[in-house]
C-alpha positions in Angstrom: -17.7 -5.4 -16.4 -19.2 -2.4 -14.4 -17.4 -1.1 -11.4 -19.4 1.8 -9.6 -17.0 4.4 -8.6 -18.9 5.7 -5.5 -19.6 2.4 -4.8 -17.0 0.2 -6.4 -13.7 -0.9 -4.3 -9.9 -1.2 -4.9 -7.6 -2.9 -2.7 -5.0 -0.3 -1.1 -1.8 -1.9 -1.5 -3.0 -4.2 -4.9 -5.3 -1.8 -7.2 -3.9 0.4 -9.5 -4.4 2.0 -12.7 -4.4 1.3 -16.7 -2.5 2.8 -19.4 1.0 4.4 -18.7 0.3 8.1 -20.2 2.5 10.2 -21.6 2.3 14.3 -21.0 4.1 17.0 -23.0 4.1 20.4 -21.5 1.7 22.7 -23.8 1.8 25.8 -24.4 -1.0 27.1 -20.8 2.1 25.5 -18.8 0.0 22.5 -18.4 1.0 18.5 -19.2 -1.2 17.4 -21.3 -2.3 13.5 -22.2 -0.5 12.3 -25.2 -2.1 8.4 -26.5 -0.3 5.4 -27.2 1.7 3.7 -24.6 -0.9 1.0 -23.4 -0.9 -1.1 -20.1 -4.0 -3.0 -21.2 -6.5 -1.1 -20.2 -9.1 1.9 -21.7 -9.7 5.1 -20.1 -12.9 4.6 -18.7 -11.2 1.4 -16.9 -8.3 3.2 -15.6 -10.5 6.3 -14.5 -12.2 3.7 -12.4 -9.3 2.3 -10.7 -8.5 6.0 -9.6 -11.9 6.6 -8.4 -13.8 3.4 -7.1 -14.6 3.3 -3.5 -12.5 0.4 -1.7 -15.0 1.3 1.5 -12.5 3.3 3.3 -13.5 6.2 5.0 -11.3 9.3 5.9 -13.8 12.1 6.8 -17.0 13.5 5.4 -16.3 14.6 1.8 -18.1 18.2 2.8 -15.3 18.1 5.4 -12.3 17.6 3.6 -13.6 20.4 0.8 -13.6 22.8 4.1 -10.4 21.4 6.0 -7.7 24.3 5.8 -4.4 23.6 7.3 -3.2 23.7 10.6 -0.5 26.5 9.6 -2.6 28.9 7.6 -6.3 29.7 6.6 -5.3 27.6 3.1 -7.5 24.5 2.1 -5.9 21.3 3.1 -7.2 20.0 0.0 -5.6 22.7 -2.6 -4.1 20.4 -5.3 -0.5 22.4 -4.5 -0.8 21.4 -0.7 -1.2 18.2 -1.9 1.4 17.2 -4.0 4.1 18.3 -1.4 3.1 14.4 -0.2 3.5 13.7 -4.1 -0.1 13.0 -4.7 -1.0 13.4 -8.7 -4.3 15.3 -9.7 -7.2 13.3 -10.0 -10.1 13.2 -12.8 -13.4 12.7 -10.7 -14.7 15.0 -8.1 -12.1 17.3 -8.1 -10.0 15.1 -5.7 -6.2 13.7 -6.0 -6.0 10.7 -7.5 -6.4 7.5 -5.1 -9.1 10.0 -3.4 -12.7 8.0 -3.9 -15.8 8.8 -2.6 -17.7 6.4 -0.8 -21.6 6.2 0.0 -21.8 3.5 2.6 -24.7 3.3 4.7 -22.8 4.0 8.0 -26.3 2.7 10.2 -24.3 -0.2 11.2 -21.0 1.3 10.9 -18.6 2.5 14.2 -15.9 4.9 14.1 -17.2 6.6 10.7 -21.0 7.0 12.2 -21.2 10.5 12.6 -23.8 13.0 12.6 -23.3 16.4 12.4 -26.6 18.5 11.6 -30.5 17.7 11.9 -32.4 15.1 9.7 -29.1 13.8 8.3 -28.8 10.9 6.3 -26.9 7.6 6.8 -25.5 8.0 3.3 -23.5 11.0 3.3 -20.5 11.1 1.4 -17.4 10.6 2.9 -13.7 10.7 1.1 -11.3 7.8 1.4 -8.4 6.8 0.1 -8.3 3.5 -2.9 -5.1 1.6 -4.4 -4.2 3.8 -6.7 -3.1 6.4 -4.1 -0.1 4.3 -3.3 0.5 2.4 -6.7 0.5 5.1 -9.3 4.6 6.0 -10.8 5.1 9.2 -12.5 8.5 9.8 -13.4 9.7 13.4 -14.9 12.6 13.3 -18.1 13.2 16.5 -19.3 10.0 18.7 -20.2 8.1 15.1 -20.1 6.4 13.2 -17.6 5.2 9.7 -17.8 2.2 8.0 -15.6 2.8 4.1 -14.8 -0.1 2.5 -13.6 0.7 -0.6 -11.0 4.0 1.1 -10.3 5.1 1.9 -6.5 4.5 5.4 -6.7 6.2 8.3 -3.7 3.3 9.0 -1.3 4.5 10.1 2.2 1.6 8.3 3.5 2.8 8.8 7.2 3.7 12.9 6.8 0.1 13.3 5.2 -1.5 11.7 7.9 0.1 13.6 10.5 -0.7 16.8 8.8 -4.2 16.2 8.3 -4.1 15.1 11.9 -3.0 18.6 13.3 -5.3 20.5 10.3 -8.4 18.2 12.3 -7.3 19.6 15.9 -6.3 23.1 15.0 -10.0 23.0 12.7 -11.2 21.9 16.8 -9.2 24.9 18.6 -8.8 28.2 16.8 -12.8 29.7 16.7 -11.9 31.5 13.7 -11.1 28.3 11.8 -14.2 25.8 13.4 -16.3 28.9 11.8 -15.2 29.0 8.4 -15.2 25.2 8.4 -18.9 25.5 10.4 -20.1 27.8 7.5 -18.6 25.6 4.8 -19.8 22.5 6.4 -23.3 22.9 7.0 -24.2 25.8 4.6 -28.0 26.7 4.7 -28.1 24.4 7.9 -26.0 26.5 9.8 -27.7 27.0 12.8 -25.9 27.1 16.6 -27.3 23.5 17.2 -25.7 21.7 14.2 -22.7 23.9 15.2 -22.5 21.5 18.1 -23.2 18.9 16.6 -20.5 19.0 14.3 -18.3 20.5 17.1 -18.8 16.6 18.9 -18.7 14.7 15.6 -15.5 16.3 14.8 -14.1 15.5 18.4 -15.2 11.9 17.9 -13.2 11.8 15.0 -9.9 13.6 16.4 -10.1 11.3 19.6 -10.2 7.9 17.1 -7.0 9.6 15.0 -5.4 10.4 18.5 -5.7 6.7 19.1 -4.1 5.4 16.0 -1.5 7.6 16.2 -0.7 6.6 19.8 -1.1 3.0 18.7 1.4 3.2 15.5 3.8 5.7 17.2 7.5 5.2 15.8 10.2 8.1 15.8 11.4 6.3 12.5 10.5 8.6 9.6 9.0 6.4 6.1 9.6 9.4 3.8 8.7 8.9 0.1 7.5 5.9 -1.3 7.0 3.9 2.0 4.6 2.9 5.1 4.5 0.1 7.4 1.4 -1.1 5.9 1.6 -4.6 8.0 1.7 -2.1 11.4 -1.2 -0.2 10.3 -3.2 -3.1 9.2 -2.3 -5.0 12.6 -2.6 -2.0 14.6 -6.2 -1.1 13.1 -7.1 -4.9 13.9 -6.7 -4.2 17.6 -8.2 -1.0 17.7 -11.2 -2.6 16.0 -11.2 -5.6 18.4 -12.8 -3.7 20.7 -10.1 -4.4 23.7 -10.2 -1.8 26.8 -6.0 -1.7 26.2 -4.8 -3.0 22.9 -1.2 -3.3 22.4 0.6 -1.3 20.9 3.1 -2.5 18.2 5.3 0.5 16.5 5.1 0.6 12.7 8.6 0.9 12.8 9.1 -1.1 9.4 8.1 0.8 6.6 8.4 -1.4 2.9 8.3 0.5 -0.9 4.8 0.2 -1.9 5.1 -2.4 -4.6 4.1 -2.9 -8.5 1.4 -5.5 -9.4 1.3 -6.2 -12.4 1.1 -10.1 -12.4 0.4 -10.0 -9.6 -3.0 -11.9 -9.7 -0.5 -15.0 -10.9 1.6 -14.9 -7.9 1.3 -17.9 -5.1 2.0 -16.0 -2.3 1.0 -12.4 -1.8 3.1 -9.3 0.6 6.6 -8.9 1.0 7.2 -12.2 3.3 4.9 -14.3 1.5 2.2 -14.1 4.5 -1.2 -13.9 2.4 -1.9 -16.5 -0.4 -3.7 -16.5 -3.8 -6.8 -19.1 -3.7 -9.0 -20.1 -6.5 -12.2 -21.2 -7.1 -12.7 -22.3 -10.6 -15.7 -21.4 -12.5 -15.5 -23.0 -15.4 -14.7 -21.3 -18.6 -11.0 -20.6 -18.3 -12.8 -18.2 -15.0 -12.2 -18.4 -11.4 -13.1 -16.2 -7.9 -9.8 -15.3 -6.3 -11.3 -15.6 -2.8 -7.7 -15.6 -1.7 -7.1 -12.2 -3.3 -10.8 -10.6 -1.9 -9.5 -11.4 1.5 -6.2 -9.9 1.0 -7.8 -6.6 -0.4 -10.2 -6.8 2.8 -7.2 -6.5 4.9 -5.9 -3.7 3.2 -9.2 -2.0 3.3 -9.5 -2.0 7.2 -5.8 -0.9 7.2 -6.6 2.2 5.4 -9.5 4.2 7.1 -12.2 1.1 6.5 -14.5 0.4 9.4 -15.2 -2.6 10.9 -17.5 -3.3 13.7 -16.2 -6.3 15.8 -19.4 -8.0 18.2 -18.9 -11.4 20.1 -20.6 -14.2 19.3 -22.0 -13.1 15.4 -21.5 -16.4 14.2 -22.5 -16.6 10.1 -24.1 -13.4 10.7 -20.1 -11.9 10.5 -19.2 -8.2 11.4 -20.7 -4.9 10.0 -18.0 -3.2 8.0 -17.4 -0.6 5.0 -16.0 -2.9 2.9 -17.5 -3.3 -0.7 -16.6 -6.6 -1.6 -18.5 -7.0 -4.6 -16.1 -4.9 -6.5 -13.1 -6.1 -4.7 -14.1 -9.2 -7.3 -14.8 -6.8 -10.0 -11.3 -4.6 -9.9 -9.2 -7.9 -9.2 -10.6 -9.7 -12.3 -9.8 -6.1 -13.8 -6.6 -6.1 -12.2 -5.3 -9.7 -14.4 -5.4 -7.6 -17.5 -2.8 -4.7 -16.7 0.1 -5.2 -18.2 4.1 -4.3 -17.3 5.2 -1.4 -18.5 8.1 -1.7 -21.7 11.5 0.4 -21.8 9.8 4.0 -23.3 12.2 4.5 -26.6 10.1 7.7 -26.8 11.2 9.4 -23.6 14.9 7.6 -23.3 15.4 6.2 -26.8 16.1 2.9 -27.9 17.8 0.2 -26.3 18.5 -2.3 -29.0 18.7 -0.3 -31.9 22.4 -0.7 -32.7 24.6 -4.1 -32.9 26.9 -2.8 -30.1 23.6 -2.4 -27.7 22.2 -5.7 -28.4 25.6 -8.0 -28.5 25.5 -6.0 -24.8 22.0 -6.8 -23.9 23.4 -10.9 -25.3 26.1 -10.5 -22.8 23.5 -9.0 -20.2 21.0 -11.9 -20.7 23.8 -14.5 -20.1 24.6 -12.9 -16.7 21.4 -12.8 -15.4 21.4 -16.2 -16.6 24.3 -17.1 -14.1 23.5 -14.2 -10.9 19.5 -13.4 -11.2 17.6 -16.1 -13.2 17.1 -18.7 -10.3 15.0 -16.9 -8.4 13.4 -14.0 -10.6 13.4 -16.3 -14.1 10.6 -14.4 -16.5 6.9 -16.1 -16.7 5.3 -15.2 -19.6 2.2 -15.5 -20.5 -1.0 -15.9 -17.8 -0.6 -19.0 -15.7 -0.3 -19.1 -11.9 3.2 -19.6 -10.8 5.0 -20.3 -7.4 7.2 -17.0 -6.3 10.8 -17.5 -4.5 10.9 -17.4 -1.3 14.0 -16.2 0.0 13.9 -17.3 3.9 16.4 -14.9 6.1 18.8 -16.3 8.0 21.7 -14.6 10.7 24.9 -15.8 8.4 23.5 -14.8 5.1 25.4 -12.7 3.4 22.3 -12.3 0.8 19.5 -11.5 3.9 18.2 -8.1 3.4 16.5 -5.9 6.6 14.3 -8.2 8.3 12.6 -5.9 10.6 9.2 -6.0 8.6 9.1 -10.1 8.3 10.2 -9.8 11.8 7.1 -7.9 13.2 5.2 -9.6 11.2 5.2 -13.4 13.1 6.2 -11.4 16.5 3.6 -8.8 16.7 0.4 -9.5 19.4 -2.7 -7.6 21.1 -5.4 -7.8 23.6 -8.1 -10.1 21.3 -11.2 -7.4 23.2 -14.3 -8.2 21.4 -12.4 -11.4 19.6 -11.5 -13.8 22.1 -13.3 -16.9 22.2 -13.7 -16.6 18.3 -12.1 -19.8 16.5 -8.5 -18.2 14.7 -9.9 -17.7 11.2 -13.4 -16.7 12.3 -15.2 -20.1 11.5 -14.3 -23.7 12.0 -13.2 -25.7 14.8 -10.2 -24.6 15.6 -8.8 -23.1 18.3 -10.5 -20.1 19.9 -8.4 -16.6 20.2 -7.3 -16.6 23.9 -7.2 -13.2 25.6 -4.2 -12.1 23.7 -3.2 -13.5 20.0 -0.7 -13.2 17.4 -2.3 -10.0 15.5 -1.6 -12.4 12.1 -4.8 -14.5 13.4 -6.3 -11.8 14.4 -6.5 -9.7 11.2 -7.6 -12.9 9.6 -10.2 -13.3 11.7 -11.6 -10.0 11.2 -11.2 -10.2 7.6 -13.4 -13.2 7.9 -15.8 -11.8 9.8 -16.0 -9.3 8.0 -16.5 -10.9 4.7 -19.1 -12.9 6.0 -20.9 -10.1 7.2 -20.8 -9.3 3.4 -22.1 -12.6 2.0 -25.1 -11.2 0.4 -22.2 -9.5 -2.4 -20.5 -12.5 -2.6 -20.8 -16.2 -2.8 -20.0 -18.4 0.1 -16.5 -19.9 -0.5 -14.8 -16.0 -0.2 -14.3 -16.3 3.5 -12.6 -19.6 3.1 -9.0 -18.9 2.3 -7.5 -15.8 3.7 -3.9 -17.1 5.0 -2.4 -19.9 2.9 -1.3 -22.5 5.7 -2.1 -23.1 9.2 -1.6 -21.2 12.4 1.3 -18.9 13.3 4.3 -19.5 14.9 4.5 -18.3 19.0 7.6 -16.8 19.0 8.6 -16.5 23.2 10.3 -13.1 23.8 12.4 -12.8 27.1 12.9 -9.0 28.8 16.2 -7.4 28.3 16.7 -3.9 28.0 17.3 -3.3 24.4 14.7 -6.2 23.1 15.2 -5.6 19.5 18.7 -8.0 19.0 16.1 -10.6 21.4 13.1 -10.5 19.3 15.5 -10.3 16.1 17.0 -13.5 17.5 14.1 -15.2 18.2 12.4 -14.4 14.5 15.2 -15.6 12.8 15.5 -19.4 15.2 11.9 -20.0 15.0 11.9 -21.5 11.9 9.4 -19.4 10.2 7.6 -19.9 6.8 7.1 -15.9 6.9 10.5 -15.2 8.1 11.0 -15.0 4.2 10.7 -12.3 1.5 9.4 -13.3 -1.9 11.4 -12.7 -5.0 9.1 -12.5 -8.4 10.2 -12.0 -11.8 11.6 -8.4 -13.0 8.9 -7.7 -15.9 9.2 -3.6 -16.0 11.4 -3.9 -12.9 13.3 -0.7 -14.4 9.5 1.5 -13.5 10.1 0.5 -9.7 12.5 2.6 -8.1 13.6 2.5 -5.0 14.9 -1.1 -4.9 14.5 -3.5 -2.4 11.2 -4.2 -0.1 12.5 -1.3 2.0 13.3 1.2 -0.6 16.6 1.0 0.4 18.8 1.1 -2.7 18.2 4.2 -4.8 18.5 2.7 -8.4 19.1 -0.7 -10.2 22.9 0.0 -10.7 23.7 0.2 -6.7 21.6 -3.1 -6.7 24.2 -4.8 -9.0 27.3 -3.6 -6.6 28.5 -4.9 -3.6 26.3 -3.8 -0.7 29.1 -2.1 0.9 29.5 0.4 -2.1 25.8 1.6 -2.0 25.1 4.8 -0.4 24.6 5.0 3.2 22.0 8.0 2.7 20.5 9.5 -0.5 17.9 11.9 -1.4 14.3 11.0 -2.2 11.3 12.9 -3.2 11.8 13.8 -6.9 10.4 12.4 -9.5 13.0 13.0 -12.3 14.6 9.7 -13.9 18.2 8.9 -14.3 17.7 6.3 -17.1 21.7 5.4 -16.9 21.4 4.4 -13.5 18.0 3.1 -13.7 16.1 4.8 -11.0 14.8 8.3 -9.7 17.7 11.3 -9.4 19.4 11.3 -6.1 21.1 15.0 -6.8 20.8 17.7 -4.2 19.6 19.5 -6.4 16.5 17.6 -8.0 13.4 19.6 -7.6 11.4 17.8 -4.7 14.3 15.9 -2.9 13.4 17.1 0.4 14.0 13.6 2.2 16.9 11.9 3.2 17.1 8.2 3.2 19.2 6.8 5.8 20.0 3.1 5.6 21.7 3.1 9.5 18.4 3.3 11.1 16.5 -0.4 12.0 14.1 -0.9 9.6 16.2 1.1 6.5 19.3 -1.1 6.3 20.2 -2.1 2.5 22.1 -5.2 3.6 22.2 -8.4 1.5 21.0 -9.4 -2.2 24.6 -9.6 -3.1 24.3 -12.6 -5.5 27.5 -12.7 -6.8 28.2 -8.7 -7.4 30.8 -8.2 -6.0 32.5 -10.7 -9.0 31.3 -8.7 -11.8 33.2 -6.7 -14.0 32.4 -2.9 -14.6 31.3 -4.0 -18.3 29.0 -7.1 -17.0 27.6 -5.3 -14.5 26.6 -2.6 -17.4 25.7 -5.4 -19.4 23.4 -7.0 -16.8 21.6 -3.5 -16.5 20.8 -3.0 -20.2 19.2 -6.8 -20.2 17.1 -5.6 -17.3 15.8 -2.9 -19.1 14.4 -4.9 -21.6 12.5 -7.0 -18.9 
């Protein structure tokens, strides 16, 4: 299989890399690579799941070499900068890892059409951002560090785009930055009339940031580790529709970024179970997830993709920058990355004594009794139905429902989409002039698939969503309208007013727990909910393997976040299950069998 990285794709929240690498620190100060811990994958397929172009589109690649900060004549891109927002070095072009380059033709493209100097060419490179960005773990032990590949890893996705936000306008207002970027930029074409040229191109693209910004405005801070990936998504979609005044809907409901391994096997897809796996069998033992291209077609036009919406394309569909051809590629690619096992070399052996495993016996028997029903282990490759847990007002076990909530709630202006059939193609009913944003983002995924048919064969734009239409969910004025629309989510009998519980398989790689990070470490998940901590430290990447999870000391180097579970959206509510009966020495127990997951 061949993915092309300047032309290949990864799905933002679902494409991640290969082998979980060990470093030692050598004797220059730097970590190097140390073989042998395998995730199923060689190092020319993991290099491409850190590199392939998913289509998205940040800014010109010349550009982001050139962009210094908005605080000092440093590059924004300087690898230190950088990994304040806990980005990892990269291994192609210089750039971080998750940072791809993309060579779209942009004739037919939108917001990332720009042209900045004479006789340019519709194929210059631009920088975007693929999967492994947001699902890369490194955890720290010691003088050792250790790269999981699939795992959820601490990006401050929302702090980095701010910051590059400001680095854009103050590039736009000081003259003494705009000429160092000018010179950088342009080179031997520097000449005053590509200076204004790229003096407009580089308004065009503050004024479209400006608008997303406005549109996905929250005073709730994600931190590391999160983003409202549902609010971006939806909130892109109505930007992209084309409407004189979308709606805004604040991405006020920021969920960890999660690990995928197995997750190609799953049934439903996303925290609440919205997006479904579909099939098409090819005979062999081989299939076409068409299900899963549409899902990573989403999460491409969430994440700086570009997506031209026109009324009344029919089969012709919409001009985007999506490459779906290797959204097939890296999710066939994706089936073959494996969980990640307990490290013995980093933390030592689990099971090496008859004390530890007549402990990880008694473990196994409570997980038996408290966990097993809905996160029972699937081995092997098959498909498999996931839990869904729906959320209800007098469950003691319903965790923050904020994101499901938005989810089924969450509407625009339909612009450039109404009169469209909901799903793009059929005979079913056509978007009105507003519409749940669920029908409209699969509409424009749709669209925007077909508009890709010539990579891929016809059934892909069949399946996006797994049933029928969404719920209308009637919300009447009050002043606070939260506790109203919270009401109304949880009476209207929802499918998607849900959150999916999947089997535990390297569950001990994935801290923070639960979908909204909101439990620092596995041990807090086994207490009581009222004994976890109200606020806790994030940022670091050293491990705490007694506890299970990522340090929450003062102290740990890069804890510059604090975590606070009061704020709507954070809460760490629910998933009791029965904690609050075990003993000190079960609950112990029940955390060495998870290790072993």
């Amino acid at each position: 299989m061949t993915i092309s990285r300047a032309r290949g794709s990864g799905s933002m929240l679902l494409a991640f890399g290969a082998i979980a690498t060990f470093f030692t620190a050598a004797a220059c100060g730097r970590k190097e690579p140390v073989l042998g811990w395998n995730q199923g994958w060689s190092p020319t397929e993991q290099r491409d799941w850190y590199s392939a172009t998913q289509g998205s589109r940040l800014l010109p690649l010349a550009w982001f070499r050139a962009l210094e900060r908005a605080d000092a004549p440093a590059p924004f891109a300087d690898p230190t900068h950088l990994a304040g927002y806990r980005l990892l070095p990269g291994a192609e072009n210089n750039l971080p890892l998750g940072f791809a380059v993309d060579d779209n033709d942009d004739t037919d493209l939108g917001v990332s059409k720009l042209r900045w100097f004479t006789g340019q060419s519709s194929r210059e490179r631009w920088v975007g951002l693929n999967c492994s960005a947001c699902h890369t773990a490194q955890i720290e032990f010691g003088d050792k560090s250790l790269r999981i590949d699939g795992g959820p890893s601490l990006f401050d996705y929302q702090r980095f785009v701010e910051d590059f936000d400001r680095a854009l306008t103050a590039t736009r207002t000081d003259p003494a930055k705009f000429d160092r970027f000018a010179k950088s930029v342009l080179t031997t074409s520097d000449t005053s009339a590509n200076r204004d040229l790229l003096r407009a191109a580089l308004g065009k693209l503050i004024d479209w940031e400006n608008r997303v910004e406005t549109i996905n405005a929250t005073p709730l801070r994600y931190g590391f580790g999160r983003v409202d990936a549902f609010g971006h998504i939806f909130n892109k979609v109505a930007l992209f529709s084309g409407a004189a005044q979308p709606t805004p809907n604040p991405a006020d409901a920021p969920v960890s970024y999660p690990f995928i391994w197995d997750i190609y096997r799953h049934d439903k897809l996303q925290w609440n179970g919205i997006v479904s796996n579909a099939r098409l069998s090819l005979g062999g033992g081989r299939y076409l997830d068409y299900g899963a291209m549409g899902r990573n077609s989403g999460e491409v036009i969430g994440v700086f993709g570009d997506v031209v919406t026109r009324p009344g394309n029919g089969l012709g569909g919409y001009k985007s920058s999506l490459w779906a051809d290797n959204l097939i590629r890296l999710e066939t690619q994706l089936s073959t990355l494996k969980a990640p096992a307990w490290p013995v070399q980093l933390f030592g052996a689990i099971d090496d004594t008859d004390a530890k495993r007549a402990m990880i016996a008694a473990g196994k028997t409570q997980f038996g009794v408290h966990c097993a029903t809905c996160h029972a282990p699937q081995p092997g490759t098959a498909p498999y139905k996931v839990t869904m847990v729906p959320l209800t007002a007098t469950d003691p076990n319903a965790t923050d429902p904020w994101m499901a909530c938005n989810a089924i709630t969450y509407r625009s202006a339909t612009g450039n989409l109404a009169g469209t059939p909901a799903g793009y193609i059929g005979g079913g009913e056509k978007l009105g002039a507003d519409a749940p944003l669920a029908e409209m983002l699969e509409t424009t995924v749709k669209g925007a698939m077909l508009g890709k048919k010539g990579q891929i064969i016809g059934q892909t734009a069949r399946v996006f969503f797994g049933i029928g239409g969404r719920p209308r969910v009637v919300i009447t004025e009050a002043p606070d309208q939260r506790p109203e629309i919270l009401r109304a989510c949880l009476e209207a009998n929802s499918p998607f007013m849900a959150y999916k519980a999947r089997p535990l398989d390297g569950i001990w790689a994935t801290a923070p727990y639960l979908h909204n990070g909101s439990v620092a470490n596995l041990y807090e998940l086994l207490l009581p909910p009222a004994r976890r901590h109200k606020t806790f430290k994030v940022g670091t990447r050293m491990y705490d393997p007694t506890l299970v999870g990522y340090s929450t000391r003062d102290d740990a180097p890069g804890n510059g976040f604090t975590y606070d579970t009061s704020l709507p959206g954070n809460a760490n509510i629910g998933h009791d299950y029965g904690a609050a009966t075990l003993t000190a020495d079960q609950r112990q127990a029940l955390l060495a069998y998870l290790k072993t997951l």
